[in-house]
N, C-alpha and C positions, 0 to 999 in steps of 0.2 A: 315529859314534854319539853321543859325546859334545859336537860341535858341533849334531846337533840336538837333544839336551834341553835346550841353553844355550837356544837360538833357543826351544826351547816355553815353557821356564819367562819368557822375555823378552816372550815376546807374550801369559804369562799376569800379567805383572806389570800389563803395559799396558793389559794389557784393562781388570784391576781398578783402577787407578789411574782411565781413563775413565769407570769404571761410578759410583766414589767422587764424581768431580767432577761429574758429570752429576744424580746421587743428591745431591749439596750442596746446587746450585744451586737443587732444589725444594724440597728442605727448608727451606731459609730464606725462600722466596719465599711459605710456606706456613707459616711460625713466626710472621709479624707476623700473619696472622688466624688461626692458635691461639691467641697469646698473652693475646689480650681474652676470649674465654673461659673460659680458663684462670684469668688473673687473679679474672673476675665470680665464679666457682665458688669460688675463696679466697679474697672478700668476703665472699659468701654462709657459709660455712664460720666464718671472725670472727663477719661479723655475728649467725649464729644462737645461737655459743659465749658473747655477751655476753650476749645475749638471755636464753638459758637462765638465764647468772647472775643476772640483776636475778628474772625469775618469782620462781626458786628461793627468792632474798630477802624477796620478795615470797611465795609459798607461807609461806615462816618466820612472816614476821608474821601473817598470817591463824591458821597452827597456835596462836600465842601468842596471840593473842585466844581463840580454840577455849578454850585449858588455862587462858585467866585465867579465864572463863567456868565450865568446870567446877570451877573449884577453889572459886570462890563458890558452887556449887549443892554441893560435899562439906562446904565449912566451913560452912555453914547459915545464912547471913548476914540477917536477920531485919530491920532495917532501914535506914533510910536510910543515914545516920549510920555506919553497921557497916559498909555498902556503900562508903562515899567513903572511910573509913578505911583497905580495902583495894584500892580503886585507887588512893589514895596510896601507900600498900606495894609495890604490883606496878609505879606509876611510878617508883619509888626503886631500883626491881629488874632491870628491862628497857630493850629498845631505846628504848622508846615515851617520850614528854615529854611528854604528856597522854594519859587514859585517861579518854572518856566513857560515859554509863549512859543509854541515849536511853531515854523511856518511850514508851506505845501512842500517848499524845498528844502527843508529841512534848517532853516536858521533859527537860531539859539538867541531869545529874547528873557533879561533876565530879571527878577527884581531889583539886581545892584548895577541898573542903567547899562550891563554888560549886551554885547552881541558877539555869536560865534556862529561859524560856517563848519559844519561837519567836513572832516576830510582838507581841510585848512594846514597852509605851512604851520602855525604856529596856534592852529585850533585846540581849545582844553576840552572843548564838550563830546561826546561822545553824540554819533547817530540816532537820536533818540525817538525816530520813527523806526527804526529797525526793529525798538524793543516790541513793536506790534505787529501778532499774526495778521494775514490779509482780513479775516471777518473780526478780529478782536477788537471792541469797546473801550474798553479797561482794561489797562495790565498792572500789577502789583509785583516788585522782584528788591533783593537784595543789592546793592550796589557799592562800590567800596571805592570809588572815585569821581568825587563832587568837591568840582572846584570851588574853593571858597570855605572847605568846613575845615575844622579845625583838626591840624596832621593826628593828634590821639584820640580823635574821634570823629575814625573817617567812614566808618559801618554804617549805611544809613538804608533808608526804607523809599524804594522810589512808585509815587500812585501817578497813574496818567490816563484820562479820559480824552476820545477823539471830540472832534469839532468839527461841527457841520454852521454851514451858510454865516461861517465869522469871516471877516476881513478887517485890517485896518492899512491905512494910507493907498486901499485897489489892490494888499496883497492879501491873500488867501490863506489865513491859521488854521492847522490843520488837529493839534491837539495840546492842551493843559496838562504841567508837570507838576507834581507838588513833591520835595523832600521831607521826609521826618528823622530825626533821629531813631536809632536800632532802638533803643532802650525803649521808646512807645510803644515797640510792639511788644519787649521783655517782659515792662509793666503789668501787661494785660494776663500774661501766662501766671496759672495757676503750676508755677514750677515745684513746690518742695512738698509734693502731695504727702510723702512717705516720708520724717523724717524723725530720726530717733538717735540721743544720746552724740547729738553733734557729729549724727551719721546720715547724708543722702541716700536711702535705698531706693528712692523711685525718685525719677526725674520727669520731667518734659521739655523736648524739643521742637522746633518750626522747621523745616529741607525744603528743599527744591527739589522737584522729581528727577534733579537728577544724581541725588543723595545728595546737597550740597547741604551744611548746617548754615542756618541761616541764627538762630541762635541755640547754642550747639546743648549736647546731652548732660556736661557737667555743670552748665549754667555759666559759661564764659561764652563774650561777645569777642570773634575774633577779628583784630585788625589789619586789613590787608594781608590775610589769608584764610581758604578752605577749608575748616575740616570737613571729611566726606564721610558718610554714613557706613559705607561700604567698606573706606579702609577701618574704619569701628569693629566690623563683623571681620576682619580677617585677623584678629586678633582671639576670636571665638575658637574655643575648642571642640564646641559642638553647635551647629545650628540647624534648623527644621527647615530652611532654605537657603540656596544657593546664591549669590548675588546675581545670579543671572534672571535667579526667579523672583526675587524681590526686585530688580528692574522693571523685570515685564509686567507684575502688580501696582509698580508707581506707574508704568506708563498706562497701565488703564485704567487707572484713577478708582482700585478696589480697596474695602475696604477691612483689614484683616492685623492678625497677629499671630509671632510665631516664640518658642523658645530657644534661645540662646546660653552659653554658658560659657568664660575666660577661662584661658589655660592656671590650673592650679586655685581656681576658688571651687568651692563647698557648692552654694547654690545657682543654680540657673534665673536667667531675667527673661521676662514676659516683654515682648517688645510688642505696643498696639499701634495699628497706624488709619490716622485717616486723614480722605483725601477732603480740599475745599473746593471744587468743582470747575469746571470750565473757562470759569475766569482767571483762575487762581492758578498755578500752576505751583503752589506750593501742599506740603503735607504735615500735618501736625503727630507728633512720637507722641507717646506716654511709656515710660518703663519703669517694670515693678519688679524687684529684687524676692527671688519663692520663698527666703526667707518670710519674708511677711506674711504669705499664705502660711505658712509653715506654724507660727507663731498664732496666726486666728484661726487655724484650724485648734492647735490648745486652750485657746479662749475656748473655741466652740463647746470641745469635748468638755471642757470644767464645768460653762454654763449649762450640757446639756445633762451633765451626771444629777451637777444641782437641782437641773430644774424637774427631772425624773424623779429624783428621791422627794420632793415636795409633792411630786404629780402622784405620787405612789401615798402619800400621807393622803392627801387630798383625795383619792379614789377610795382607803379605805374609807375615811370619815364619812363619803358621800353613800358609800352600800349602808355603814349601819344608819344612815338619816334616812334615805332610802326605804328599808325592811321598818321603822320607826314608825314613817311616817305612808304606809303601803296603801293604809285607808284612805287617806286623804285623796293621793292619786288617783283613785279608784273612782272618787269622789269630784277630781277635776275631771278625769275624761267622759264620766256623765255632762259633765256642765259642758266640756266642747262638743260632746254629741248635741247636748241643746240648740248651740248657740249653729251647731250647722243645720239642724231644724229649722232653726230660724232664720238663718241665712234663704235658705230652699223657700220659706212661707213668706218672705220678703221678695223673693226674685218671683213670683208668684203673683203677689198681692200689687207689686211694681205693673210687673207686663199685661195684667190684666186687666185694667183702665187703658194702660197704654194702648191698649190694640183699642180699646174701644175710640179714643180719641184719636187713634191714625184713621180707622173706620168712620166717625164722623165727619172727621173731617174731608177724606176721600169723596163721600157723599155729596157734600158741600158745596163745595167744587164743581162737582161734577152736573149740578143740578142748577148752580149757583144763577143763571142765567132763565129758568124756569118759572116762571110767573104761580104757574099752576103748584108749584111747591111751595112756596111760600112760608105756608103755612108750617109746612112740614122742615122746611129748614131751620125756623125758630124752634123747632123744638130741638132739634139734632144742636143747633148752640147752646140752649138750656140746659142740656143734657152733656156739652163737650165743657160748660161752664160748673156744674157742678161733678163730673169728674177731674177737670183741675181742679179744683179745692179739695178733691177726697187725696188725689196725688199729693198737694202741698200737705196736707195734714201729715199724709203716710211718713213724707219728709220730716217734717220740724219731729215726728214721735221717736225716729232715729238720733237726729240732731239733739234732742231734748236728753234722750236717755243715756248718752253718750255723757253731756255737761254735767246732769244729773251725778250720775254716777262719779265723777270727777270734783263734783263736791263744785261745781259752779253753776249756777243759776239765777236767772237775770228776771227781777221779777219788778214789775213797773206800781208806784203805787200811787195810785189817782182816783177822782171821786168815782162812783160808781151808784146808777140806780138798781136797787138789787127787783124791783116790780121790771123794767127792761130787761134782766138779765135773765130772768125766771120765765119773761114772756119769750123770748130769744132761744133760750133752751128749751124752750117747748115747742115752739115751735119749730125747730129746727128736728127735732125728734117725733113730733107731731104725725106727720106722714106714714114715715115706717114702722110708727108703732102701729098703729089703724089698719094700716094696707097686709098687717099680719091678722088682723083678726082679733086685737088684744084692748081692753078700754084703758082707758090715760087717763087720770085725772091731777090736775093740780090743784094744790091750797097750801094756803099763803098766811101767816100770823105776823108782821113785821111792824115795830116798833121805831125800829132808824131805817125809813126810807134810802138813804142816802150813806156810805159807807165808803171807806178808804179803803183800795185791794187794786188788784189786777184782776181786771174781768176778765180778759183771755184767758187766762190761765186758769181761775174760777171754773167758766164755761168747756175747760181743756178736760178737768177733773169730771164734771155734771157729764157732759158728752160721752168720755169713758162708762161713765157706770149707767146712764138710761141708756147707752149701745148694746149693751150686756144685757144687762135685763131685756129689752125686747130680742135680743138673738137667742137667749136662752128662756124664755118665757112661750109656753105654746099658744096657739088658737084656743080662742076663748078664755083665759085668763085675763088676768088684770095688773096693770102698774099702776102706785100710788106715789107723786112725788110732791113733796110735803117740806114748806120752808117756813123756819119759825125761829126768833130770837128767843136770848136771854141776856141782860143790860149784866156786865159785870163791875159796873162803875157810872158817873156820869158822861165822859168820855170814849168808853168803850163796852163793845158789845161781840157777843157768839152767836155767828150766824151759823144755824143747822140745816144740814140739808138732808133727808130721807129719801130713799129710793127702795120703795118696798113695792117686791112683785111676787107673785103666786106660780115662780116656773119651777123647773128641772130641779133647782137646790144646786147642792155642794156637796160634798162627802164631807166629815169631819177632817178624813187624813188631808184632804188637800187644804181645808182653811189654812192650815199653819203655812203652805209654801203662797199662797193666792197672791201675795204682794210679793214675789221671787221674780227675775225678769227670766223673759224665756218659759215662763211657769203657766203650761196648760192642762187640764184634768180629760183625761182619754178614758172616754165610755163610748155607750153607744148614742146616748144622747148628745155626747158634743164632735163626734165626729165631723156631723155635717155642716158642724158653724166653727171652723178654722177661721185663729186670727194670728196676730204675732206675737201673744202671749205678754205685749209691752205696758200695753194701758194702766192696769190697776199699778205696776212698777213705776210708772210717771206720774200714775195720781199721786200713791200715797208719797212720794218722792217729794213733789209739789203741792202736799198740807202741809209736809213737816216744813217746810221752806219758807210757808208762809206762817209759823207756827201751831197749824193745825194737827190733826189726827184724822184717819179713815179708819174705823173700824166695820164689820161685817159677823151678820149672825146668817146661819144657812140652816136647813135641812133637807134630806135629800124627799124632791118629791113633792116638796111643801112651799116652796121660794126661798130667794133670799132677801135679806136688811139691809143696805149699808148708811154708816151714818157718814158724814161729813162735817168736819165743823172746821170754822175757820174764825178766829180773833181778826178785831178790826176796829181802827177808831170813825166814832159816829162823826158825820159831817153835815154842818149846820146850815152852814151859808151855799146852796145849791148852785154850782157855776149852771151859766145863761145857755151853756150848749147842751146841759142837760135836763135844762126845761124845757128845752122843745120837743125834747121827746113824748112830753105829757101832753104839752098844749099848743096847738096852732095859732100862734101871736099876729101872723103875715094877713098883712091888710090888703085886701082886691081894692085895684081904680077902677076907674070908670068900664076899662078895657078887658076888665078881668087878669091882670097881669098885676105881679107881686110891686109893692110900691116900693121900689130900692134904688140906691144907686148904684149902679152894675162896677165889681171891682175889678182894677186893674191888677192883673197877679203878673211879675216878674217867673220865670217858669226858667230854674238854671238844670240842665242836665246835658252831658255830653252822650248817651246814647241814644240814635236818631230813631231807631224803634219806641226806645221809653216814652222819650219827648214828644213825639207825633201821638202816640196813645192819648197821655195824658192832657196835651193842649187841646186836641181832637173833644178830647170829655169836658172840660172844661169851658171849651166853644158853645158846646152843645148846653151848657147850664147856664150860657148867660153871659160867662165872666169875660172878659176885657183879656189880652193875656199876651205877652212880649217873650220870645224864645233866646237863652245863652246859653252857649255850646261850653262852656266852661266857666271855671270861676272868677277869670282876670275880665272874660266878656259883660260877667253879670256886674262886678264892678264898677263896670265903663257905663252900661247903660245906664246903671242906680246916680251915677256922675251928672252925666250930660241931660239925666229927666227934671223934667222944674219940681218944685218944692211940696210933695203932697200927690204928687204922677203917681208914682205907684204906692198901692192899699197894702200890697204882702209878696210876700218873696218865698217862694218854695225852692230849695235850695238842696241839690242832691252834695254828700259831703266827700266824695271821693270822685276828683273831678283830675283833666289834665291842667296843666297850667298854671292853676292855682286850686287850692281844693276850696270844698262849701265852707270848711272852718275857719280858714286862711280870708276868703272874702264876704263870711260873715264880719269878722272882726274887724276888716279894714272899714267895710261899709259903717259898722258902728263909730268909727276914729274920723268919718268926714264930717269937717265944719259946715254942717247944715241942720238946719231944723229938724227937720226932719229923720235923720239919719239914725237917732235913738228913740223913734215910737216907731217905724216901718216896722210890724210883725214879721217875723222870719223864722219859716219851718224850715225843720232839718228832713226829708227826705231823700232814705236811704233805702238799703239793702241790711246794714251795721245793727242788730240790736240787742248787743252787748251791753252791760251798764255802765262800761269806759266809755262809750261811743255817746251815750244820751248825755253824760257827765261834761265829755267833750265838746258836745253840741252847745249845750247851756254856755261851757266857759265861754266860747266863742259868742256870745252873743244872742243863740236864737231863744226865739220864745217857744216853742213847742216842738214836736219829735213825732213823724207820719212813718211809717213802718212799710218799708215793700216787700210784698206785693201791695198795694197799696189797697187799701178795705177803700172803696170809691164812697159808698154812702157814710161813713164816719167823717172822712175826709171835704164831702159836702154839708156835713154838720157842723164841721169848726170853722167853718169858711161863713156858713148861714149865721154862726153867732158873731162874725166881726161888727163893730159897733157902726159902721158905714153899710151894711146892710139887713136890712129889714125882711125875717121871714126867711123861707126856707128860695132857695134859687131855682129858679123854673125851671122845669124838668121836661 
């Protein structure tokens, strides 16, 4: 046996080794005509990236004519004189080395107090409305005779924008010139793209479409003369177009490349061309010598031999990991067949309430105006109210298992009465267990009334497994859920929880996966009670979290046990909002109304849905209660109220403007009395234990959780020391 897996895996080395050599051979015979492509495409790529710079540049000066222009129509500049004064200012200021004032008829207003008349005996200035087409704005060109610059550097760059509704002294200016030196525009080119060994192989050029080099292909600025594009190409030995056909391509402003090659060199040059648009009337070159293609096409093939002979190591290594590790595989694509079960039992378990609450809701509506419904539409909300929470659950159990599993988990640790918690779970499961036909009994042994934990999460764990038990427990059977200490110190205590029922059982073989996520036992008995297979995976997730254990005894047939235990330090001193969950303290007057004095709540949240909700609820109990749309608002109001105005501040922490953390803290930093005993809740969406962490630093006292639990949230309100009893309901 073991001489033929040698032999298999031998003739599967081989195969791939053929398959690599065979796969090389074409790949390279097909790299030398990718690589010219590829290359053109990363000319093109330069070429447009210089391109864009020089516009850009060009765009600038234009804007600076624009702003020198309006800054003479804001300063009011009234005559001539006034005029040149500050185009002398603005040439002392800017790019520009002359800055002309053209009038309708064409006279030459200059920044050095100069005037000229085109067509003058003794005129220097050239026609300088001629340089614009009849519809042209802007024109941008080469010019190599401006009076005034300096004879060896006479090359300059001329921008000019028309003028509309300008006049000075009643005469009518028709367009703003501005000069720059050639070299600004040099500056901006990416010229010496390609170069090697104090060798230019690739250049960049600027032309005029009418080949003229404006600054030219070897990287010289010529003075007081043309090179032309054209006479470049007649020095070619061989080119892919004609000068007549690369005229008619400048003149229609495409944008293309072709090859070239000089009488007596080796290789051919890529010449790219493109055009700057409309305004522009110029075109920007890139040229790239084949030698360079030539040279990264042997880069290519070296890198690509290397990276094959690696890739060929690496495929062997990866079959014998592969054949190694066969079971594993086998083993994961069971777990993504689960996990798409469970995708399928999710989209399922989702739309299934959903329709019910679209359906409700439709109802709703639809009757909403019927007197005689009434009745029947409270229950349709009863019922749209308790499947959102079965939704919200379905959520956070994704949400949970996901953190869970990721090794994060955010677990809140505050006093808790476990006789509320026990009664909470019971009843909360109370119903469905009955309405099956099944008796419930609870009992209770408890030592530490009062205990440090997260009851959520408690209550997360409880829920899970009495949900179980009564879906797998039949008619006529019995659940026993059973809560009893054991003191393992003075300070601390194990709280146990049992959930013993008389159903269906377990197999033996599935005990070992039951806390597996995705993990559900397929009989005939559990067919008809599908869930998501998540629950017992977030329980026992969330004992071990909280330092506890779930364990579970089953038989099939017979029921099952689960135990629950959960470490916990005992709490002595009983906070005030948790005695009233024992005892009604709220004193009636004479009126039968609670004796209080009604609080003023600051209510900050910026979404108008939320806010209207909650101030809406809060109306309704009584409270006093001022609305900010964000944090910098709740700030201002907490400012401007007198000393003791507002009792507490519910404060959502993700706000625009300022957030609730930002104007909790500032509120704490005002010099007033007040400012450091206002109670301030963090009410969010956030309940990560960065976010509670957060809350605290910033100042608040307590942390309200949305969706917002309404009758929790009326408990910590009913315990503030300004009021008395629970808020009338």
């Amino acid at each position: 046996m073991e001489k033929k897996r040698i032999y298999f895996y031998f003739l599967l080395t081989a195969s791939t080794l053929a398959v690599i050599c065979f796969a090389t051979f074409f790949y390279i015979r097909q790299l030398n005509r990718t690589i010219s492509d590829n290359i053109t495409n990363s000319v093109s790529e330069i070429a447009e990236h210089d391109r864009q710079a020089i516009q850009s540049y060009i765009e600038h000066c234009w804007a600076d004519l624009s702003d020198i222009a309006e800054r003479f129509r804001r300063d009011g500049c009234q005559t001539i004189r006034e005029v040149q004064e500050r185009m002398n200012l603005e040439t002392a200021t800017s790019e520009f080395t002359h800055i002309y004032l053209i009038a309708e008829d064409g006279t030459v207003y200059t920044d050095q107090y100069d005037t000229g008349v085109p067509g003058g005996a003794t005129d220097r200035y050239p026609d300088f409305l001629s340089f614009f087409r009849e519809d042209q704005e802007r024109i941008v060109m080469r010019t190599d005779d401006i009076p005034g610059n300096d004879p060896s550097r006479r090359a300059a760059m001329l921008y000019g924008i028309r003028l509309s509704d300008c006049t000075v002294e009643g005469k009518a200016m028709s367009a703003f010139i501005g000069i720059t030196d050639l070299s600004s525009i040099q500056d901006k080119m990416v010229i010496d793209s390609f170069y090697k060994n104090g060798e230019y192989r690739g250049h960049s050029a600027l032309i005029d479409t009418s080949g003229n080099y404006i600054v030219n292909i070897n990287k010289k600025v010529y003075l007081n003369e043309r090179n032309n594009l054209y006479e470049h190409l007649l020095e070619s030995e061989h080119s892919e177009l004609t000068n007549e056909e690369l005229g008619q391509k400048l003149k229609n402003q495409e944008t293309f490349g072709f090859y070239h090659s000089h009488k007596g060199e080796r290789y051919q040059e890529l010449f790219y061309f493109i055009p700057f648009g409309d305004d522009m009337d110029l075109y920007f070159i890139m040229s790239v010598n084949e030698e360079v293609f030539m040279e990264q096409s042997r880069v290519f093939v070296t890198m690509s031999i290397t990276m094959l002979a690696v890739c060929t190591v690496t495929v062997i290594t990866m079959l014998l990991i592969v054949m190694h590790y066969q079971g594993k595989t086998i083993r994961t694509s069971e777990k993504a067949r689960s996990q798409k079960e469970f995708l399928s039992n999710m989209s399922h378990e989702i739309r299934t309430p959903l329709n019910g609450l679209i359906g409700m809701n439709h109802l709703i509506m639809a009757h909403i105006d019927d007197d005689s419904k009434k009745a029947q539409i409270q229950e349709w909300l009863l019922k749209s109210h308790s499947t959102a929470n079965y939704l919200l659950s379905l959520v956070n159990d994704i949400l949970d298992m996901s953190k869970l599993q990721a090794g994060r988990v955010d677990l809140v640790c505050e006093p808790l009465l476990l006789s509320s918690l026990v009664d909470e779970t019971g009843a909360m499961q109370a119903d469905n267990i009955k309405s099956r036909g099944i008796t419930f009994t609870i009992e209770t042994d408890l030592c530490a009334p009062c205990i440090e934990g997260d009851a959520t999460r408690i209550k997360q764990i409880l829920m899970n497994i009495l949900g179980n038990a009564a879906k797998f427990t039949p008619k006529g059977r019995s659940i026993r859920f059973t809560v009893r200490q054991e003191k393992t110190d003075e300070e601390h205590v194990n709280t146990i929880f049992i959930c013993a029922d008389t159903g269906i059982g377990m197999s033996k073989e599935y005990l070992g996966n039951i806390f597996d996520a995705f993990s559900q036992e397929q009989n005939r008995h559990t067919d008809a009670a599908k869930g998501t297979g998540l629950g017992m995976a977030i329980s026992r997730l969330l004992a071990n979290a909280m330092g506890g254990d779930i364990t579970v005894e089953s038989e099939l047939n017979a029921g099952s046990t689960f135990t629950v235990t959960i470490p916990s330090r005992i709490v002595t001193d009983i906070p005030d909002y948790l005695k009233q969950e024992k005892e009604d303290t709220g004193q009636k007057d004479a009126a039968g109304q609670t004796a209080r004095r009604p609080l003023k709540i600051l209510v900050a949240e910026d979404v108008e849905l939320n806010a209207e909700i909650l101030l809406s609820i809060l109306a309704m109990e009584g409270f006093e209660t001022v609305h900010a749309s964000d944090g910098r608002e709740a700030l201002e109001l907490f400012e401007r109220s007198a000393v003791g105005e507002f009792d507490l501040i519910l404060m959502d922490m993700q706000m625009p403007v300022m957030d609730g953390c930002a104007a909790a803290a500032a509120i704490r930093g005002l010099n007033r009395a007040d400012a450091s005993t206002v109670i301030i809740y963090a009410c969010t969406a956030n309940t990560f234990q960065e976010d509670r962490d957060l809350a605290f630093a910033s100042g608040m006292n307590d942390f309200v959780t949305k969706p917002i639990d309404v009758s929790l949230l009326l408990k910590k309100l009913a315990a503030h020391p300004l009021s008395e009893g629970t808020p009338p309901s």
